[in-house]
GUBA-68943 format. One record per atom (N, C-alpha, C, O, CB): x, y, z; residue number from 1; residue in one letter. Coordinates in nm, 4 decimals. Atoms other than C-alpha are relative to their C-alpha. Glycine has a CB too. Layout:
N
        u        v        w pos code
        X        Y        Z NUM    a
...
END
This chain:
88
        u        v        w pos code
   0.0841  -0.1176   0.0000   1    x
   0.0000   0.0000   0.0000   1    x
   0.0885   0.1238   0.0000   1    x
   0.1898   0.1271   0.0699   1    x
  -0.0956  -0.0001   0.1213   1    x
  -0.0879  -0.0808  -0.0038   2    x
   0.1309   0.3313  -0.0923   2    x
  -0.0675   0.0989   0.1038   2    x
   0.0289   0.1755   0.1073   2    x
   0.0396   0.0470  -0.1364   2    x
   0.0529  -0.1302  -0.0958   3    x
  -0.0464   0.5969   0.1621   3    x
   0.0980  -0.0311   0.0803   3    x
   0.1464  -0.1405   0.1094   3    x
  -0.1614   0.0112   0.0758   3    x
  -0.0768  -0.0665  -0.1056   4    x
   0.1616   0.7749   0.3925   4    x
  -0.0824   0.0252   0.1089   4    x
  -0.1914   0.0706   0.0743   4    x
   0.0614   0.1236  -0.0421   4    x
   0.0599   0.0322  -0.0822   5    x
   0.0343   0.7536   0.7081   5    x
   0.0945   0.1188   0.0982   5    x
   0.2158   0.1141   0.0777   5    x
  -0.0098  -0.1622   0.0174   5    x
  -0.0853  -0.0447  -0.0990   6    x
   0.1656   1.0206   1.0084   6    x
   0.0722  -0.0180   0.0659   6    x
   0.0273  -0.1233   0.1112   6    x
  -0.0182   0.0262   0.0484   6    x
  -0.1111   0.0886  -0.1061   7    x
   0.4407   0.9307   1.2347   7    x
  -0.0047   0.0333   0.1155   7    x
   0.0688  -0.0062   0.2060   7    x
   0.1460   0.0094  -0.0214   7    x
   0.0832   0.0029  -0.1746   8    x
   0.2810   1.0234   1.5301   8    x
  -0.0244  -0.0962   0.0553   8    x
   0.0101  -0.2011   0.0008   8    x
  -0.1310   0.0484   0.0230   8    x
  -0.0294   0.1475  -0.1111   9    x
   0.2329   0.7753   1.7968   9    x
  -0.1471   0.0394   0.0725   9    x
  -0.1683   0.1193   0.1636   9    x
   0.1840   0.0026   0.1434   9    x
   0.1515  -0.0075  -0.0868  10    x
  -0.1483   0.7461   1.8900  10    x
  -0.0898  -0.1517   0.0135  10    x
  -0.0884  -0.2198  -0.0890  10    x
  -0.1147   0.1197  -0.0957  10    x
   0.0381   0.0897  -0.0440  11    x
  -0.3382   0.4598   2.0434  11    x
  -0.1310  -0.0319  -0.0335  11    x
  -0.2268   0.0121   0.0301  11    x
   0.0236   0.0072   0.1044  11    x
   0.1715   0.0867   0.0516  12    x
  -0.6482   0.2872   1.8879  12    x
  -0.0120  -0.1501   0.0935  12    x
   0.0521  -0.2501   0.0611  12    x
   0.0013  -0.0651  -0.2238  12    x
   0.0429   0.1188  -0.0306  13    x
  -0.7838   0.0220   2.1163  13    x
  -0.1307  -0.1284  -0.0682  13    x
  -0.2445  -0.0998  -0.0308  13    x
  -0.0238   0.0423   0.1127  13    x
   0.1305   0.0636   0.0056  14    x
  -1.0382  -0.2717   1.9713  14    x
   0.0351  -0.1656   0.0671  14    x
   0.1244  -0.2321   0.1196  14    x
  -0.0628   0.0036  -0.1785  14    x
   0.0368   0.1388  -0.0604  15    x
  -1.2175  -0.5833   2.0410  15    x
  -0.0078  -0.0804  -0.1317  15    x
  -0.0226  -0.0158  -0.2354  15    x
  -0.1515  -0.0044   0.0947  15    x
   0.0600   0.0543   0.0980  16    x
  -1.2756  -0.8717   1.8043  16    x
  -0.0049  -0.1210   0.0331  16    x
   0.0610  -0.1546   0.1315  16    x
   0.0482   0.0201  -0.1144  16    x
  -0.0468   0.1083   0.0154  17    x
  -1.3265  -1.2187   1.7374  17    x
   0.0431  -0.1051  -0.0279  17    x
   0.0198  -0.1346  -0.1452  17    x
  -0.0050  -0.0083   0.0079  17    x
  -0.1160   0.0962   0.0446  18    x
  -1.1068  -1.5020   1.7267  18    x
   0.0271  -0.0409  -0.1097  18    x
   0.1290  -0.0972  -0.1497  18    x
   0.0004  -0.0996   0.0465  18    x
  -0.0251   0.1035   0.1442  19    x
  -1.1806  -1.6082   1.4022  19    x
  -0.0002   0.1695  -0.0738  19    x
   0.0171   0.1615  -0.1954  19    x
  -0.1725  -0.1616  -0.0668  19    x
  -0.0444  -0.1042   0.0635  20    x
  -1.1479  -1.2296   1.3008  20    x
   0.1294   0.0487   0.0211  20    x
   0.1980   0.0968  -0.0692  20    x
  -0.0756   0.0862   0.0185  20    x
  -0.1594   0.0266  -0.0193  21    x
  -0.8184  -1.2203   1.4745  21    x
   0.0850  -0.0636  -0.1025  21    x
   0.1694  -0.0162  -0.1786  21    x
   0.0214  -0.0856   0.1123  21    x
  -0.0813   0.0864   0.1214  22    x
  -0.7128  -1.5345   1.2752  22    x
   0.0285   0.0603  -0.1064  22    x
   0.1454   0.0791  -0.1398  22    x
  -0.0655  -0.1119  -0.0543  22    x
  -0.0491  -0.0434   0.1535  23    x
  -0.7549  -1.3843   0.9333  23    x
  -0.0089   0.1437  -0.0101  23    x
  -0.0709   0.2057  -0.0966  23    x
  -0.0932  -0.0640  -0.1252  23    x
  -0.0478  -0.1270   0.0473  24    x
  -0.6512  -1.0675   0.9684  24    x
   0.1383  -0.0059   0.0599  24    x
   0.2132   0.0907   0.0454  24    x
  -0.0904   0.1302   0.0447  24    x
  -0.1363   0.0244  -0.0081  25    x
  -0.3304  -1.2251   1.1155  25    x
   0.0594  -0.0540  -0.1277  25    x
   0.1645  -0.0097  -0.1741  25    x
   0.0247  -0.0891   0.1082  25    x
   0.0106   0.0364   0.1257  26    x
  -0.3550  -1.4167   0.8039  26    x
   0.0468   0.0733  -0.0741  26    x
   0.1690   0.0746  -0.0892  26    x
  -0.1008  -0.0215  -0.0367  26    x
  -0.0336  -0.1581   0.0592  27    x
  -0.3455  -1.1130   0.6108  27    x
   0.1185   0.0282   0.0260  27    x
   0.1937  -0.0215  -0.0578  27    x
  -0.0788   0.1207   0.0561  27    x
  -0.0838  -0.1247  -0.0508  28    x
  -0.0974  -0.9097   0.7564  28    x
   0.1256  -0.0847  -0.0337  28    x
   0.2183  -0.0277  -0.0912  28    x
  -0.0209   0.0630   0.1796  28    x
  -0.1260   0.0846   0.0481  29    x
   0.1661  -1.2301   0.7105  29    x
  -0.0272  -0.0308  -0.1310  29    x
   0.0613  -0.0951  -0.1874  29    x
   0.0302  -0.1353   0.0796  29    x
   0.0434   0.0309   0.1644  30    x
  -0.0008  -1.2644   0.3514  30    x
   0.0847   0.1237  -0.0617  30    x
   0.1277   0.1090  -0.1761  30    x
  -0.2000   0.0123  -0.0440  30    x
  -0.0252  -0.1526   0.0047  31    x
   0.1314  -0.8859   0.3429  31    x
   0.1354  -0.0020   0.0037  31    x
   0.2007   0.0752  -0.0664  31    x
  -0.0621   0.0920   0.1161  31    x
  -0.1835  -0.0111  -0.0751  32    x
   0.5054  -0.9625   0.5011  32    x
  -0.0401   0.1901   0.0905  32    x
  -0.0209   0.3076   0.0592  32    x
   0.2032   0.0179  -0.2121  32    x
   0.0571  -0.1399  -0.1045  33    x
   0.3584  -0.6928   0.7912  33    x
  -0.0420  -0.0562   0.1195  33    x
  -0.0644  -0.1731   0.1511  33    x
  -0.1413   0.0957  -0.0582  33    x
   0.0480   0.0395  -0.1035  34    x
   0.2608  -0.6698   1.0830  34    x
  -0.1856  -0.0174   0.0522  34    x
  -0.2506  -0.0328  -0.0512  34    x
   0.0746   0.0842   0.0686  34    x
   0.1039  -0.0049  -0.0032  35    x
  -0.0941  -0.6830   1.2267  35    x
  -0.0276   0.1912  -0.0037  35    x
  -0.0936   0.2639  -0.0779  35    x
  -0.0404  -0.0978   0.1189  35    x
   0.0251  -0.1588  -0.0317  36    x
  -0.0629  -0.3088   1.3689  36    x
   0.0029   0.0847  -0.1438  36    x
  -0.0828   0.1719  -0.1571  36    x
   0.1327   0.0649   0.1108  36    x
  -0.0257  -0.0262   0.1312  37    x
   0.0502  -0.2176   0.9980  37    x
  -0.0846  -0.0343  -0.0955  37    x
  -0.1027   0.0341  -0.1962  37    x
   0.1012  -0.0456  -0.0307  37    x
   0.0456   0.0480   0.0992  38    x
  -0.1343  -0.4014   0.8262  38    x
  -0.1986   0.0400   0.0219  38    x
  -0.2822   0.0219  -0.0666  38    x
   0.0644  -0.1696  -0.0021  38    x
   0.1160  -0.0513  -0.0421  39    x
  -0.4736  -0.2621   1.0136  39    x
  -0.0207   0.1337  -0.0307  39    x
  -0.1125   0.1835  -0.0959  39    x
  -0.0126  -0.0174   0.1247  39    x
  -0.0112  -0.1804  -0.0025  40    x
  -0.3976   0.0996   1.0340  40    x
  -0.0187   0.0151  -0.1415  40    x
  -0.1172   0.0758  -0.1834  40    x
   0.1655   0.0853   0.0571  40    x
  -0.0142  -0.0419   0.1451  41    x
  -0.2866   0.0895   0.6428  41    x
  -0.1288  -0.0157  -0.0471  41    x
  -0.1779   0.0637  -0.1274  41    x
   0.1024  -0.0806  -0.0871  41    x
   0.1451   0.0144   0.0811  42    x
  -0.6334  -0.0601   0.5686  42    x
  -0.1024   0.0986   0.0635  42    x
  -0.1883   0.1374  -0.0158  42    x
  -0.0684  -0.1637   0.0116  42    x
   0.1128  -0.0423  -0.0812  43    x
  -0.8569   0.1283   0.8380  43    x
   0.0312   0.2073  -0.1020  43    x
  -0.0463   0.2776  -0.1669  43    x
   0.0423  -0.0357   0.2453  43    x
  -0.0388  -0.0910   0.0525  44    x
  -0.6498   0.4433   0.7217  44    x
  -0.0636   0.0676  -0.1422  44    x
  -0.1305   0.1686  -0.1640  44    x
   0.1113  -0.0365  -0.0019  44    x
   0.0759  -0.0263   0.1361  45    x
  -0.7214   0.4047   0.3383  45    x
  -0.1445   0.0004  -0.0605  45    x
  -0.1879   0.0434  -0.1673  45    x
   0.0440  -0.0732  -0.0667  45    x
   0.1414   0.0323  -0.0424  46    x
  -1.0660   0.3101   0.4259  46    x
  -0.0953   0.1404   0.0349  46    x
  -0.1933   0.1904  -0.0203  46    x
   0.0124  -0.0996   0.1389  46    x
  -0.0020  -0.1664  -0.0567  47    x
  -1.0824   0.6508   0.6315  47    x
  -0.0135   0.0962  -0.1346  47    x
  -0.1044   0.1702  -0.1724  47    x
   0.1707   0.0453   0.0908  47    x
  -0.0653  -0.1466   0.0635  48    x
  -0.9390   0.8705   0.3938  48    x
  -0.1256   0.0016  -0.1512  48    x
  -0.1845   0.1023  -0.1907  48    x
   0.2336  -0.0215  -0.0622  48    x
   0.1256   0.0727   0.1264  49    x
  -1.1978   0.7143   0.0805  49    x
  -0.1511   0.0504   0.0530  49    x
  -0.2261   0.0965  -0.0331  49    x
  -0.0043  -0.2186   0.0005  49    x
   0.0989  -0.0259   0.0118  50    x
  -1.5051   0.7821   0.2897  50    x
  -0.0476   0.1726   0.0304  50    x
  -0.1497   0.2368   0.0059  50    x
  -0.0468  -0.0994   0.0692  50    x
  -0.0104  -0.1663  -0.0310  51    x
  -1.4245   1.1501   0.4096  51    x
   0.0062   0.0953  -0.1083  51    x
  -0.0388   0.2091  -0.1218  51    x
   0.1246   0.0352   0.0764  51    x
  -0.0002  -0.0706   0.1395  52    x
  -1.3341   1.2207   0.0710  52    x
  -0.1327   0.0007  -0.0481  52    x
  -0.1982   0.1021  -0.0722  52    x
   0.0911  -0.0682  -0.1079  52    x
   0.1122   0.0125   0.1071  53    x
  -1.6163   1.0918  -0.0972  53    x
  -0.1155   0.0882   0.0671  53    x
  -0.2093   0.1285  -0.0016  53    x
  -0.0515  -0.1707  -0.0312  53    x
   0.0829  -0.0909  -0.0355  54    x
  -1.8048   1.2991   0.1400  54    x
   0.0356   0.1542   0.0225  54    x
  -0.0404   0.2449   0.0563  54    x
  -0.0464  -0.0501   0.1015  54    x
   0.0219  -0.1649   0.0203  55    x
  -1.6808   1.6219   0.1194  55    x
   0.0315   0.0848  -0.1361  55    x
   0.0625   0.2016  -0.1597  55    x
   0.0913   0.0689   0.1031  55    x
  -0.0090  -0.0483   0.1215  56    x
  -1.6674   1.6202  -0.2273  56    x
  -0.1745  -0.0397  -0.1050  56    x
  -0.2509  -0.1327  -0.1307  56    x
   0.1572  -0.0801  -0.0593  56    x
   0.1334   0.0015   0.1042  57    x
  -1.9587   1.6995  -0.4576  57    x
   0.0227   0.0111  -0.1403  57    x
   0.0838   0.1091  -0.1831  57    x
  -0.0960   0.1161   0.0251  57    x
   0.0526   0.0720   0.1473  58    x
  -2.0324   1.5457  -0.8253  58    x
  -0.1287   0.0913  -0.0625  58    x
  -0.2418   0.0696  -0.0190  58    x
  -0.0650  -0.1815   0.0321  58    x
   0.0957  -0.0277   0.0892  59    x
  -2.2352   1.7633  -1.0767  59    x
   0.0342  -0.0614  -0.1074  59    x
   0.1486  -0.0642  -0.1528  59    x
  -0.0236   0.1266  -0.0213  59    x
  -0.0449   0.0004   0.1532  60    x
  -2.2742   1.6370  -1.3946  60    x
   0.0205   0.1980  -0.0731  60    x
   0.0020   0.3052  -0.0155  60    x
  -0.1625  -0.1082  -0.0994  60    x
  -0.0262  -0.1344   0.0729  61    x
  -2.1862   1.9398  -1.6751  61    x
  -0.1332   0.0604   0.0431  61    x
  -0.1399   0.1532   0.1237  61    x
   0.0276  -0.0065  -0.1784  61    x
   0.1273  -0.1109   0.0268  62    x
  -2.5302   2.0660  -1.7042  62    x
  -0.0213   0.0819   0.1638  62    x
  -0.0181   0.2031   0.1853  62    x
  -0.1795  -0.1061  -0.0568  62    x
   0.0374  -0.0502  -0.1327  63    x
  -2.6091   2.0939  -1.3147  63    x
   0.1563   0.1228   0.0503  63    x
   0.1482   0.2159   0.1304  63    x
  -0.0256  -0.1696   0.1207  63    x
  -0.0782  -0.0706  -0.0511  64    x
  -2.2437   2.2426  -1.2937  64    x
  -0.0331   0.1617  -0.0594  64    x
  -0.0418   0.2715  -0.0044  64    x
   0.1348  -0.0646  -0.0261  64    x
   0.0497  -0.1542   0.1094  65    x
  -2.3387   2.5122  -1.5974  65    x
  -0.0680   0.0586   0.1057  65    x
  -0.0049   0.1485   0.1612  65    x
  -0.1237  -0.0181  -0.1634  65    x
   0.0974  -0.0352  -0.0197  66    x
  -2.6612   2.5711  -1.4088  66    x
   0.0483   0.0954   0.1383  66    x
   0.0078   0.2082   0.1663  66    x
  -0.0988  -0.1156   0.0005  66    x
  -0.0361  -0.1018  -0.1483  67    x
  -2.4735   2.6806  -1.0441  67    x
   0.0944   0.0488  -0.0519  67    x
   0.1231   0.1324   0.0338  67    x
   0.0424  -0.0610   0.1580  67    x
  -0.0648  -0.1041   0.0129  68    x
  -2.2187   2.8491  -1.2112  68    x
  -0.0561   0.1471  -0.0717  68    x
   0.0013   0.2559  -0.0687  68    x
   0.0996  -0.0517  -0.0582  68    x
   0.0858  -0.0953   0.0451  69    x
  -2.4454   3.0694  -1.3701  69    x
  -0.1378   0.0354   0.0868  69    x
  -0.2080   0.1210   0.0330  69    x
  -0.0317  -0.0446  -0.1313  69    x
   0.0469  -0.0933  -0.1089  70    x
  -2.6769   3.1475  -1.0541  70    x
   0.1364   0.0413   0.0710  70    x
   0.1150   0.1159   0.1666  70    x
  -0.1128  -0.0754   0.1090  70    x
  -0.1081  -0.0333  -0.1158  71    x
  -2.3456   3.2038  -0.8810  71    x
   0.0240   0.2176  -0.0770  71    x
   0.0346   0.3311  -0.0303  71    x
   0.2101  -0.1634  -0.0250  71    x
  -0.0797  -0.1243   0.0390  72    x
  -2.2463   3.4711  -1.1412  72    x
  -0.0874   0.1318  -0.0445  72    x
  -0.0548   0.2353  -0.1027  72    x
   0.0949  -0.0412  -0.1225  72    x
   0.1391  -0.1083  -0.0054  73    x
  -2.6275   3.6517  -1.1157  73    x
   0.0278   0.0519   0.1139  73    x
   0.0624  -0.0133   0.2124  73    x
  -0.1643  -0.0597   0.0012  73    x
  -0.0290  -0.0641  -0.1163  74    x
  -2.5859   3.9091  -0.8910  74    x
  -0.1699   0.0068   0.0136  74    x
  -0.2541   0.0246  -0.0744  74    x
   0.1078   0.1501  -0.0060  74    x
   0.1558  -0.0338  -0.0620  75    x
  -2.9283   3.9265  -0.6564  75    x
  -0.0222   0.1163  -0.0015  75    x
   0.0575   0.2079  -0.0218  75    x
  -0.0343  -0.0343   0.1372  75    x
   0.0092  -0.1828  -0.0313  76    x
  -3.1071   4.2316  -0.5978  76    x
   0.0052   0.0024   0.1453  76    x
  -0.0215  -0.0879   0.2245  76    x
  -0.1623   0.0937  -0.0552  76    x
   0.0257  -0.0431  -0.1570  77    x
  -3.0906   4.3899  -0.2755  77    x
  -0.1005  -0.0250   0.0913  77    x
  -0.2061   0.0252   0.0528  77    x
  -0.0062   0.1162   0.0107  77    x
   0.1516  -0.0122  -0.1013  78    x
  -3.3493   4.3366  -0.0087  78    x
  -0.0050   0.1205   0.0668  78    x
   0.0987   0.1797   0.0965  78    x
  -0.0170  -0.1143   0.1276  78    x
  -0.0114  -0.1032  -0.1239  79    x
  -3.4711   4.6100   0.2134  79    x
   0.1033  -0.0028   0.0817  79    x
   0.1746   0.0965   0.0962  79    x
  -0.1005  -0.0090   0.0885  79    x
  -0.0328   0.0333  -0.0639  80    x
  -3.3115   4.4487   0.4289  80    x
   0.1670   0.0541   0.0173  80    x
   0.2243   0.1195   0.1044  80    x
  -0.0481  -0.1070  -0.0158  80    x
  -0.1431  -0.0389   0.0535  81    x
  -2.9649   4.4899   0.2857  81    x
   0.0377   0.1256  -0.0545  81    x
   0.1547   0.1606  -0.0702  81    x
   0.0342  -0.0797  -0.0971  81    x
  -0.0368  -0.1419   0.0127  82    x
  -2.9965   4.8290   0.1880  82    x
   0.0381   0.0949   0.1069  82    x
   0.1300   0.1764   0.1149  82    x
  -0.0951   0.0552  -0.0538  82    x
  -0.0092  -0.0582  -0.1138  83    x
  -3.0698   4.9402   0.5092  83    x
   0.1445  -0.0220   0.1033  83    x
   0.1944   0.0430   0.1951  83    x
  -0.1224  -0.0454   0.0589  83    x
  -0.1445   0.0908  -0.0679  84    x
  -2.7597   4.7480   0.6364  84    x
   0.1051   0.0882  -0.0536  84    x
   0.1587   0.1637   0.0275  84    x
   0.0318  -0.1860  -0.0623  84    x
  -0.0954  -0.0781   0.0963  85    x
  -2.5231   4.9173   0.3713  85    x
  -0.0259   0.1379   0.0018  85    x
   0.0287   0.2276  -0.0624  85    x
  -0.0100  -0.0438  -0.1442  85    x
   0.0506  -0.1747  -0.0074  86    x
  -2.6837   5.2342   0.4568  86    x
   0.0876   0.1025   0.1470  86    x
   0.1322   0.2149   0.1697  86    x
  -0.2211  -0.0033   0.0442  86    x
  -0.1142  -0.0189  -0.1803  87    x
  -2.5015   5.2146   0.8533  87    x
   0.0877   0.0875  -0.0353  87    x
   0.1170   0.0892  -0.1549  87    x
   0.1133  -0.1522   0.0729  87    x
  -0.1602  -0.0560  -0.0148  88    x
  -2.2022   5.4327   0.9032  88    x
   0.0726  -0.1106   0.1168  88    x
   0.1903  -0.0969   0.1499  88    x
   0.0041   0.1945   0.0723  88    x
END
């Protein structure tokens, strides 16, 4: 796995069981790694995949056209905002 991972030193505790132990020891010597390595790298890339995919938003073209062109309509004023811009 290529992700770079921090070199900070922080403590994740879990539980599991035995037969999830087994094959993710499995793994990790399938890997030439360790368990701690071979968890983090997956939990990590796992991480980083669903944070992304959520703070990133997908228009197709048309929907992108469509908000870049209310973006670049200027509104009219409200009362509201006149009166505001009116302050000293």
């Amino acid at each position: 796995m290529t992700t770079a991972i921090p070199s900070e030193s922080a403590r994740i505790n879990l539980r599991t069981s035995p037969e999830a132990k087994a094959l993710i020891e499995r793994a990790a010597a399938l890997m030439g790694t360790t368990v701690s390595s071979f968890m983090l790298q997956n939990a990590y890339e796992a991480a980083r995949k669903l944070v992304e995919e959520n703070d990133t938003l997908h228009l197709s073209q048309r929907a992108f056209a469509e908000f870049s062109a209310a973006c670049e309509q200027a509104a009219e004023p409200t009362p509201a905002l006149r009166a505001l811009m009116a302050r000293r």
